[in-house]
N, C-alpha and C positions, 0 to 999 in steps of 0.2 A: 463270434463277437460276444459282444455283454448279456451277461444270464439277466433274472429276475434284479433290477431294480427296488433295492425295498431299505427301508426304512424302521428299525424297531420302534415300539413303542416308546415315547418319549422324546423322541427324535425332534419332534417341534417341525419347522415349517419346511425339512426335505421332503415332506409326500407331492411335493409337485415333483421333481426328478423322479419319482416311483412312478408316478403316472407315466413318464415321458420312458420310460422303459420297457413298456409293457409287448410292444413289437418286436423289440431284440430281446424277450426272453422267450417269447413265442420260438422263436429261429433257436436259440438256445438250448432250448425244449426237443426241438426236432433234431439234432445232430446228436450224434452218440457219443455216450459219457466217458470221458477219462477216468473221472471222480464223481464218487457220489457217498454223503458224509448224510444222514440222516439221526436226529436226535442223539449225537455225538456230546458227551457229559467225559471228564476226564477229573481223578481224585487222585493227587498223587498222595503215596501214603503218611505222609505225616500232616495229612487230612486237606492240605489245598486244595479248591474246588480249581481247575484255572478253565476248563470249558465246559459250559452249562446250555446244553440244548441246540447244539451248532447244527447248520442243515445248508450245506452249501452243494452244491452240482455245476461242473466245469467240463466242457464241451470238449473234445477232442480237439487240438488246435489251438485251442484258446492260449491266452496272455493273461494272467491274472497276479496284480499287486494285492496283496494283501499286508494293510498298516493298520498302528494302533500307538497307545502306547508302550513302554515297557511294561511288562506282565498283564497283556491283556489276553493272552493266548494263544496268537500268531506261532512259537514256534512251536507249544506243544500238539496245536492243530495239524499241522504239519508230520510231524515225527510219526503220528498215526499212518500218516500214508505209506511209510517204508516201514512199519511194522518194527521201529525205534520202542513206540509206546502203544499198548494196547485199551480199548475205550473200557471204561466203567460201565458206562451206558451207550447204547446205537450203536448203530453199524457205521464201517466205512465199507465202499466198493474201491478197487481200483482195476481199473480195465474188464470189471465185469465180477471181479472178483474177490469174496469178502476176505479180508486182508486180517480176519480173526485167527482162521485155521493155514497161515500163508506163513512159512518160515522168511526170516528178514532177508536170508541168500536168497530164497526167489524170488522177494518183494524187488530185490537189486537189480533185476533185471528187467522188471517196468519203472523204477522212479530211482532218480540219481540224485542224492541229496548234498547239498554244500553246507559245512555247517557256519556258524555264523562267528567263531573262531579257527581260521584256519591252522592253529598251532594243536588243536585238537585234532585235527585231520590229518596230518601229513608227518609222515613216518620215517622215510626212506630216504637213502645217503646220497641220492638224484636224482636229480626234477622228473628224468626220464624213467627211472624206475616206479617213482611217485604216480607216474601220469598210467602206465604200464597194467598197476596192481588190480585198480578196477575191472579191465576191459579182459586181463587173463583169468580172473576170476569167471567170468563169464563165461569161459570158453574162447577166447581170440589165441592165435597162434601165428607165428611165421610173418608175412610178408602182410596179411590184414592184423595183427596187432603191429607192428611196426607204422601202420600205413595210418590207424587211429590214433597213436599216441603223435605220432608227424603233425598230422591234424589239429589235434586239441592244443598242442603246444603253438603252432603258429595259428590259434585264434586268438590268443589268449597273449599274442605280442613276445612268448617267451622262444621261437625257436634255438637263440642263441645261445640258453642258456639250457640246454637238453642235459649236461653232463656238471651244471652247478649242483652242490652241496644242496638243497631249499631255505636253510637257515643261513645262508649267506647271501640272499637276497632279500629285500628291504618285505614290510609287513606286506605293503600294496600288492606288490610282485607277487608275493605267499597267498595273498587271495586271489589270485589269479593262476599261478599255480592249483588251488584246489578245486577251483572252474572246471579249470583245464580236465584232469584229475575224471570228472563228472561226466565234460561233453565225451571225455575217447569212449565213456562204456557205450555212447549209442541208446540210452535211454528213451521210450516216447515220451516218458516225463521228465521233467528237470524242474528241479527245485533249490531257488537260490536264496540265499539266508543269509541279509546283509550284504547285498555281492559289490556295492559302493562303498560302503565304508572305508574310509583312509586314501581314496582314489581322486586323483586331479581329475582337471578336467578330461582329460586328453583319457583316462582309466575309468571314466562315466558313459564318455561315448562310442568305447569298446564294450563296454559289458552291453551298452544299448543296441550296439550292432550285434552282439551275441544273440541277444535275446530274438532282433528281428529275424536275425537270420535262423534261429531254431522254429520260429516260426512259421517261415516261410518252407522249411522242409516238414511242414505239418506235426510238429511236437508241441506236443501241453509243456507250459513254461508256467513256473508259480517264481513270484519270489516274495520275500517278507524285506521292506525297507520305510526306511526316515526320510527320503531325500522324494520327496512330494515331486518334485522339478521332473528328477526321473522317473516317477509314477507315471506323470500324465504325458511323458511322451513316448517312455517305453509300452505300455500296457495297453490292450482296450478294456480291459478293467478293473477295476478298483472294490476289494471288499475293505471292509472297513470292522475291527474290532472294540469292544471293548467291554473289559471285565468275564473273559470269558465266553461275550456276545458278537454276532455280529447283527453290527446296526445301518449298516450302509453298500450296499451293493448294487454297482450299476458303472458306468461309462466313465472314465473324467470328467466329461461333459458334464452327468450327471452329480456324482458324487464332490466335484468341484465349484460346482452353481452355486451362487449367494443364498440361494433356498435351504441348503445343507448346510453352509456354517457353523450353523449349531450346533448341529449332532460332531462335525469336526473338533471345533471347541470342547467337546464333552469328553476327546478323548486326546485333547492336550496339541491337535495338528491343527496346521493353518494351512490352506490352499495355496497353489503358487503363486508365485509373484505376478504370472501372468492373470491369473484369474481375478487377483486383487484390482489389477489395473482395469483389465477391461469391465470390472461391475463398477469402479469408481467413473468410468470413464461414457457408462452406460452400454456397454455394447454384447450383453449376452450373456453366457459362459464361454469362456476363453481360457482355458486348461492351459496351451503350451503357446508360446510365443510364438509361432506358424499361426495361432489360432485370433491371437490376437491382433497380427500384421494383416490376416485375410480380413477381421471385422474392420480395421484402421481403411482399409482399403476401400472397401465395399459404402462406408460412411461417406468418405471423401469422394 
């Protein structure tokens, strides 16, 4: 579940959600680390500072959105973990292991990263080769590479199209093809990077079933998004960047609550629709529309 609830300095009136997290970081605390990013400062060379002093810890398991706005840091934070980018300052761990002296090939084999342009990612003259390249990189062969890419392709709603070109299917389909791409290497982590963008509804609550269900087979799931609606029903939790910083970590619940708006506002995001209603409506923090129907009830 949700690490340490916290709130940076400045933050204004979210230190009541920081309090109210202080047991699920406990629990958070005691389960072993996927990730662990300690005084993480990142300069890229034509002098951008874009992360200064990050310190985040993600449990094995865990679900973690991570939002901001653009250039707050989210994806350079990120890139650190597959050893894309390496820190200026601090350490990262991943799976126990400092991911300084870690070549990016066998970073690949603990964290499967989607980038956030999938015309960046995807190379190959079918879907099914596309899907392929990762998991035989790995070492997959024979009747279990056949059996992963089978897989990743029918989660990802594309079996039918295992023998398309990938540029001749629509943007939507291309980020789902790169999903896909990601889940056949079998990763314990997976990291999704904008994995909504350009998706109906119907491509919202496939990537949400994605996520649950990597979950539910005990994988660390990260992803970086805009779409707050799917934060607070995909994830149990929510960091919060900005400038580099992060300022908000803890629950939907928490990070959602009328007490954190501020610190929201400060980096450009508004809470869901649900959460608006149910403050205007008096009834709590109410993140996801489940959340709100249970408080509408429980009133009446």
């Amino acid at each position: 579940m949700a690490g340490v609830s916290t709130v940076a300095a400045g933050a204004g009136g979210a230190s009541g959600a920081a309090d109210a997290g202080v047991a699920a970081a406990g629990a958070s605390r005691a389960a072993a680390a996927a990730i662990e990013v300690a005084g993480l400062v990142h300069v890229y060379p034509e002098g951008t500072r874009a992360l200064t002093g990050v310190d985040l810890r993600v449990a094995v398991g865990e679900s973690v959105a991570i939002v901001g706005q653009n250039g707050s840091g989210k994806t350079t934070l990120v890139r650190h973990l597959n050893g894309l980018l390496r820190p200026t300052e601090g350490v990262v761990h991943v799976d126990g292991r400092d991911v300084t002296g870690e070549r990016v090939a066998r970073l690949a084999g603990f964290v499967g990263l989607t980038f956030q342009d999938p015309d960046r990612q995807i190379f190959a003259g079918r879907a099914r080769a596309e899907v392929a390249f990762g998991p035989r990189n790995l070492g997959l062969r024979g009747t279990a590479l056949e059996a992963a890419v089978a897989d990743a392709l029918a989660a990802v709603g594309l079996a039918d199209a295992a023998d398309v070109n990938p540029y001749d299917l629509g943007y939507s389909r291309r980020r789902l093809l790169a999903i896909a791409s990601v889940l056949a290497m079998r990763t314990p982590i997976v990291i999704l990077d904008e994995p909504t963008t350009g998706q109906d509804l119907r491509g919202v609550a496939l990537v949400r079933e994605i996520v649950r269900g990597l979950v539910a087979e005990g994988r660390t799931v990260l992803a970086i998004s805009h779409d707050m609606r799917f934060v607070a029903e995909a994830f149990g939790r929510v960091v919060v960047m900005r400038e580099g910083r992060v300022v908000l970590d803890g629950t939907p619940a928490e990070v959602f609550a009328e007490a954190a708006w501020p610190a929201l506002a400060s980096t450009w995001l508004e809470p869901p629709l649900a959460a608006r209603v149910g403050a205007h409506l008096g009834l709590g923090s109410t993140p996801t529309e489940s959340a709100l129907v249970e408080a509408l009830a429980v009133r009446s």
